[in-house]
Structures are given as structure tokens and as C-alpha cells.
PyMOL commands that place a pseudoatom at each C-alpha (Angstrom):
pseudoatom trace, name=CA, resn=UNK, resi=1, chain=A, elem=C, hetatm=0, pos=[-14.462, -27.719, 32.565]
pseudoatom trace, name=CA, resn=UNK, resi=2, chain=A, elem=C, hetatm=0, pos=[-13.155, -24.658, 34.780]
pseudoatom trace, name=CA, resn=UNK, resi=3, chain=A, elem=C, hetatm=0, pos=[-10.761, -27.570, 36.483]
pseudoatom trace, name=CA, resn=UNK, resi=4, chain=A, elem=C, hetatm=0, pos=[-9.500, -28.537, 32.903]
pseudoatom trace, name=CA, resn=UNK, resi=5, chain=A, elem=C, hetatm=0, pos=[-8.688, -24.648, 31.356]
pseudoatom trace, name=CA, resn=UNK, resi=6, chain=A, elem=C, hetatm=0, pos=[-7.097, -24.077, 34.847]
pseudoatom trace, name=CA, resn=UNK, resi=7, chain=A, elem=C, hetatm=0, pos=[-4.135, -26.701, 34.436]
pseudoatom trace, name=CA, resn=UNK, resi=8, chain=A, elem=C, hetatm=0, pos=[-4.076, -25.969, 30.848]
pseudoatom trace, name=CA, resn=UNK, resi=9, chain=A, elem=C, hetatm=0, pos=[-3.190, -22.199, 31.399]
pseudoatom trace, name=CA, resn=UNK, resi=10, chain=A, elem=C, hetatm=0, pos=[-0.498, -23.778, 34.489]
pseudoatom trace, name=CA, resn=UNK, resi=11, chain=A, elem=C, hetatm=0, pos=[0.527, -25.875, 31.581]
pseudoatom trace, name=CA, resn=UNK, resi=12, chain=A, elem=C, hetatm=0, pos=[0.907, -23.065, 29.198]
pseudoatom trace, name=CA, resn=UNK, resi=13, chain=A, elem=C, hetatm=0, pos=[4.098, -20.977, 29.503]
pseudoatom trace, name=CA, resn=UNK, resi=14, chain=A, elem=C, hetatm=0, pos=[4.630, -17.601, 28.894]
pseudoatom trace, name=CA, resn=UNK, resi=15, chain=A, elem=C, hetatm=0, pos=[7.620, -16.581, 27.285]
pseudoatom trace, name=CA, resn=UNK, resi=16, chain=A, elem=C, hetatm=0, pos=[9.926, -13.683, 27.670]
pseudoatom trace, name=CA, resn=UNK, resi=17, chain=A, elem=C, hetatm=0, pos=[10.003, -12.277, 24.037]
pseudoatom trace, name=CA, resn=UNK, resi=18, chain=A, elem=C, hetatm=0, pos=[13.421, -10.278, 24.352]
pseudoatom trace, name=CA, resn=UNK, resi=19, chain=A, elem=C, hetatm=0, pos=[15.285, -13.366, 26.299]
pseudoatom trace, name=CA, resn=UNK, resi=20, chain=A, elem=C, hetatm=0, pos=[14.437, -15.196, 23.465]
pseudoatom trace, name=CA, resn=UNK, resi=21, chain=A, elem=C, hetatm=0, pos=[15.624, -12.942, 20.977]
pseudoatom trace, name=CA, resn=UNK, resi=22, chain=A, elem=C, hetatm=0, pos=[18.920, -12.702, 22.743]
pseudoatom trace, name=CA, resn=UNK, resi=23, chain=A, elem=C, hetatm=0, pos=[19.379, -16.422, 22.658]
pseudoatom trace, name=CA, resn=UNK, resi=24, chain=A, elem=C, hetatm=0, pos=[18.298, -16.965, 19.051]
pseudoatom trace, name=CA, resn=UNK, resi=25, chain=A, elem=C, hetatm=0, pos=[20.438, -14.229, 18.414]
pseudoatom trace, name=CA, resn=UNK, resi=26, chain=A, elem=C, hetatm=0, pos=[23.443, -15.280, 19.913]
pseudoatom trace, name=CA, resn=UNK, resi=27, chain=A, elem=C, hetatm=0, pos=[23.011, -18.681, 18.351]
pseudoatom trace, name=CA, resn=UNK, resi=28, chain=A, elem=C, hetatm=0, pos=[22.508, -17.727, 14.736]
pseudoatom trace, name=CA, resn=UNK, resi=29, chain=A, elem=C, hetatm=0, pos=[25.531, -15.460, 15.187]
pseudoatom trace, name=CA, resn=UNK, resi=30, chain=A, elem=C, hetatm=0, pos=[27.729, -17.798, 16.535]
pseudoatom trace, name=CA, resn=UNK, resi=31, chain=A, elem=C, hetatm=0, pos=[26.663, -20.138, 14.376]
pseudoatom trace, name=CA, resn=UNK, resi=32, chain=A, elem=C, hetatm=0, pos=[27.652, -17.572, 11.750]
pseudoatom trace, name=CA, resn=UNK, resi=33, chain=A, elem=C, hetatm=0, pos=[30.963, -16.831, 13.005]
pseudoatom trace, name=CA, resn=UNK, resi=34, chain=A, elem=C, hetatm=0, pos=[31.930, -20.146, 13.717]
pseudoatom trace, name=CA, resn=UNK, resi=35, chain=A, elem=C, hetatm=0, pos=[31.451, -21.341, 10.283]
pseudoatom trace, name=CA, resn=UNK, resi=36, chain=A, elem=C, hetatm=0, pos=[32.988, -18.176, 8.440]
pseudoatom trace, name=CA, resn=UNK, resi=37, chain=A, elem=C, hetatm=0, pos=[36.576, -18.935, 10.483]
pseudoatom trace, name=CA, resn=UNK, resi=38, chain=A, elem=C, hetatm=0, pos=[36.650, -22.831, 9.593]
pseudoatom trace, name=CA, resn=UNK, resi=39, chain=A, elem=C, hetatm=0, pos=[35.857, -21.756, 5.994]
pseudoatom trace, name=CA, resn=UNK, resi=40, chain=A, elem=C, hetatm=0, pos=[38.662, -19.121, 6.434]
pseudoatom trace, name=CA, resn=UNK, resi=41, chain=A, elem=C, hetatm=0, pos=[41.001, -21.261, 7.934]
pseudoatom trace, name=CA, resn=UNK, resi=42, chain=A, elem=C, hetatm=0, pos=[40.370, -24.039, 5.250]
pseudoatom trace, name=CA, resn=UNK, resi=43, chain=A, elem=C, hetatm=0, pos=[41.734, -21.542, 2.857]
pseudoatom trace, name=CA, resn=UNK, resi=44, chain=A, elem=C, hetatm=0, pos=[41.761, -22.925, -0.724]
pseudoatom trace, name=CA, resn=UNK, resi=45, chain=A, elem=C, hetatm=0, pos=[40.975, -20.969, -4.241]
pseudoatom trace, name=CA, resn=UNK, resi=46, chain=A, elem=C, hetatm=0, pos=[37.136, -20.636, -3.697]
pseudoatom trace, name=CA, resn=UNK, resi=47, chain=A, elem=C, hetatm=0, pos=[37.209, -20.747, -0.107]
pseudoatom trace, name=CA, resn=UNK, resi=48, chain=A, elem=C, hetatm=0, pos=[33.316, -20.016, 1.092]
pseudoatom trace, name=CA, resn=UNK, resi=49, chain=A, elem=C, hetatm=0, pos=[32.110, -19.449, -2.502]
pseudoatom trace, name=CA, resn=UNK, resi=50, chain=A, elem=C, hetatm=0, pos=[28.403, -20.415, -0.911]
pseudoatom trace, name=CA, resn=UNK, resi=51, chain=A, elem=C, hetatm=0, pos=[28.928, -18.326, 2.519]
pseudoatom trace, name=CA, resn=UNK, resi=52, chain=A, elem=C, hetatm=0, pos=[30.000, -15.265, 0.380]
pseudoatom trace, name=CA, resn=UNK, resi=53, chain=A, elem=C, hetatm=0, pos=[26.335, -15.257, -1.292]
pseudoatom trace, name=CA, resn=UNK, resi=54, chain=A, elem=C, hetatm=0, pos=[24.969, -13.324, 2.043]
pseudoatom trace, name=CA, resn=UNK, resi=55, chain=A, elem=C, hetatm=0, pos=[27.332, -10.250, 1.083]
pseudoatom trace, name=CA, resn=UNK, resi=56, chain=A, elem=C, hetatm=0, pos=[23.700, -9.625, -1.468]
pseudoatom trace, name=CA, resn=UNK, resi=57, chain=A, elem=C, hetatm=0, pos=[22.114, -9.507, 1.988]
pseudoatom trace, name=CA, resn=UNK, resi=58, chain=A, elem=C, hetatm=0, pos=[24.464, -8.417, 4.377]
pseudoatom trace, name=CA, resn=UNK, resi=59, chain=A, elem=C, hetatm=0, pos=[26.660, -5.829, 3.476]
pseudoatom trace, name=CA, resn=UNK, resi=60, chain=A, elem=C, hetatm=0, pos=[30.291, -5.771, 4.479]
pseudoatom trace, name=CA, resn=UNK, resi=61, chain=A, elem=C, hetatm=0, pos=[30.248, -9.625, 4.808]
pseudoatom trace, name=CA, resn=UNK, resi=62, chain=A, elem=C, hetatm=0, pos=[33.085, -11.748, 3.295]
pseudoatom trace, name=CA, resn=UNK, resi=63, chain=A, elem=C, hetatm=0, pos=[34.662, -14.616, 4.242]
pseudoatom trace, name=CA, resn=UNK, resi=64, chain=A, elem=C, hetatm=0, pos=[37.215, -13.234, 6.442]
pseudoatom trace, name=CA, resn=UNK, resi=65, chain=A, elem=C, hetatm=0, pos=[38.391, -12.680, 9.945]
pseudoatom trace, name=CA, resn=UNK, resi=66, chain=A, elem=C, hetatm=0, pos=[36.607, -9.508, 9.450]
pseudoatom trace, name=CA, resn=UNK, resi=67, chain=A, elem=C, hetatm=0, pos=[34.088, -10.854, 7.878]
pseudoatom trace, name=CA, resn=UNK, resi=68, chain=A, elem=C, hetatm=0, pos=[33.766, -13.241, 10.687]
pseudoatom trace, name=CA, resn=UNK, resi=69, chain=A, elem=C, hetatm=0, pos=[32.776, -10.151, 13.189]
pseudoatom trace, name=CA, resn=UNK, resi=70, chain=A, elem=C, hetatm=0, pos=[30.326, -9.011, 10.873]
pseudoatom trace, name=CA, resn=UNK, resi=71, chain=A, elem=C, hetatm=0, pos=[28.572, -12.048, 10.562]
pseudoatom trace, name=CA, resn=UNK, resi=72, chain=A, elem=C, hetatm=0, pos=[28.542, -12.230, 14.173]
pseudoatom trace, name=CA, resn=UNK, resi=73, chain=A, elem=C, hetatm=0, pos=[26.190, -9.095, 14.454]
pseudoatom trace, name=CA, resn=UNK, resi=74, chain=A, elem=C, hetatm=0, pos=[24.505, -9.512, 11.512]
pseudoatom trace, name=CA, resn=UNK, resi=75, chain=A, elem=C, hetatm=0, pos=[23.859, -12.814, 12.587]
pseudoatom trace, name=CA, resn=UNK, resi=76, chain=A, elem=C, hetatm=0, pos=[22.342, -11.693, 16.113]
pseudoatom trace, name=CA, resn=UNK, resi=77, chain=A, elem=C, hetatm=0, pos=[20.617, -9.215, 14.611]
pseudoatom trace, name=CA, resn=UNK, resi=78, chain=A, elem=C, hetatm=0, pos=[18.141, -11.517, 12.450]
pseudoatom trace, name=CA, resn=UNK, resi=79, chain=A, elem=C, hetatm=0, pos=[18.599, -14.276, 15.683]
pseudoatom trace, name=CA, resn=UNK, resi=80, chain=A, elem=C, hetatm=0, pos=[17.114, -11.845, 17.637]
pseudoatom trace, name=CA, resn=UNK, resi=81, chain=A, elem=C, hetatm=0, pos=[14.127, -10.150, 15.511]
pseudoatom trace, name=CA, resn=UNK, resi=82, chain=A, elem=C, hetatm=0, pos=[12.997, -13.986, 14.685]
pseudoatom trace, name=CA, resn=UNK, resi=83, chain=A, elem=C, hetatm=0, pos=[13.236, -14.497, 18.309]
pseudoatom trace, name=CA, resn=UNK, resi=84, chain=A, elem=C, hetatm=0, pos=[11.172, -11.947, 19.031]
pseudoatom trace, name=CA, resn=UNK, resi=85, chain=A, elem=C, hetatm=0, pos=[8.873, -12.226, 16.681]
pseudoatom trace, name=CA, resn=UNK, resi=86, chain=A, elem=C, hetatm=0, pos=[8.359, -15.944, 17.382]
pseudoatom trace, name=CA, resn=UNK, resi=87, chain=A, elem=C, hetatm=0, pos=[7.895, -14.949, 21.313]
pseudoatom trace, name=CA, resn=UNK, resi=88, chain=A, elem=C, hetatm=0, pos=[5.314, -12.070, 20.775]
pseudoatom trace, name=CA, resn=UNK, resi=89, chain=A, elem=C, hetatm=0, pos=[3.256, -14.569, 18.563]
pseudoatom trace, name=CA, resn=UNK, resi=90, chain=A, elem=C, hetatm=0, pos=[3.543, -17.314, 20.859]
pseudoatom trace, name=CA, resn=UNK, resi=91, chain=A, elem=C, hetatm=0, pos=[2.446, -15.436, 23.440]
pseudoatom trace, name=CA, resn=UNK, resi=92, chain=A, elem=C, hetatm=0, pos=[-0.844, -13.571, 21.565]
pseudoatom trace, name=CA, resn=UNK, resi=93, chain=A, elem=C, hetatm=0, pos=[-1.725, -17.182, 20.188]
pseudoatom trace, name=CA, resn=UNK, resi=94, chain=A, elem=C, hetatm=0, pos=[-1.614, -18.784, 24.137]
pseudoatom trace, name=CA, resn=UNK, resi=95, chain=A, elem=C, hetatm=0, pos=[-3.075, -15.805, 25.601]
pseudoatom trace, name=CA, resn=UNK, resi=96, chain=A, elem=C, hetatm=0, pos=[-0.600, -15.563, 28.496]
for i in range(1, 96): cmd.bond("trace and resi %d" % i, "trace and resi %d" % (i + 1))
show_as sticks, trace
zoom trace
């Protein structure tokens, strides 16, 4: 048994809570960004009318150029915390 809970904790990795917060962060504002300047270049009458909903959630956020830079941080910001929060958990659940 001590052979079998030794190459399970090997198998088990550990991860680094912030790092992953960065890179879910990063993503999910990209992500954010990127779709708020196709939408803005797209133009039309009701251009975003969907996208615009997060302005209840975000404040400042349009579909805009600006509103493109906004998204970007509000976008890293929740990346990040669910990042985080997924790391710290992962980590208490595996006991690493």
C-alpha cells in the first residue's frame, strides 16, 4: 500500500495558484477584448446588443475601442480570481 500512495502523490501535481490565475486571466481577457473589436468593427445598428449586457456587471464597459480595454482588465480580473480560486482548491482537495 505505502508503494501505491507513493506514485500516487508523484502522480499528483501541485499547482501554482497565482500562475494560474495569471493565465486564466489573460485568457478570459483576451478573449474579452478580442470579441468586443470584431463586434466593433462589424459595426451595424445594434452592434454587440448581447456583449453590452456586462455594462450591469462591469461598469464602464461598452462595445467600443474603449470599451475593448476595459474588458481586457475586467476580463483578467475575474480570469484570475477563478484561477485562483480553482488552484487553492485543487491543491487543499490533493493535499500537495
Amino acid at each position: 500500500m505505502d508503494r501505491e500512495e507513493e506514485l500516487l502523490q508523484k502522480a499528483v501535481v501541485r499547482l501554482n495558484a497565482k500562475f494560474l490565475g495569471i493565465v486564466l486571466g489573460v485568457l478570459t481577457g483576451f478573449g474579452l477584448f478580442l470579441a468586443t473589436i470584431i463586434l466593433e468593427i462589424q459595426g451595424g445598428p445594434n452592434k454587440g446588443m448581447h456583449l453590452n449586457l456586462l455594462s450591469n456587471y462591469f461598469p464602464g464597459y461598452e462595445v467600443s475601442y474603449l470599451g475593448s480595454l476595459i474588458g481586457f482588465f475586467y476580463g483578467f480580473l475575474v480570469g484570475f480570481a477563478i484561477g485562483a480560486v480553482f488552484g487553492a482548491v485543487y491543491n487543499k482537495v490533493a493535499r500537495v
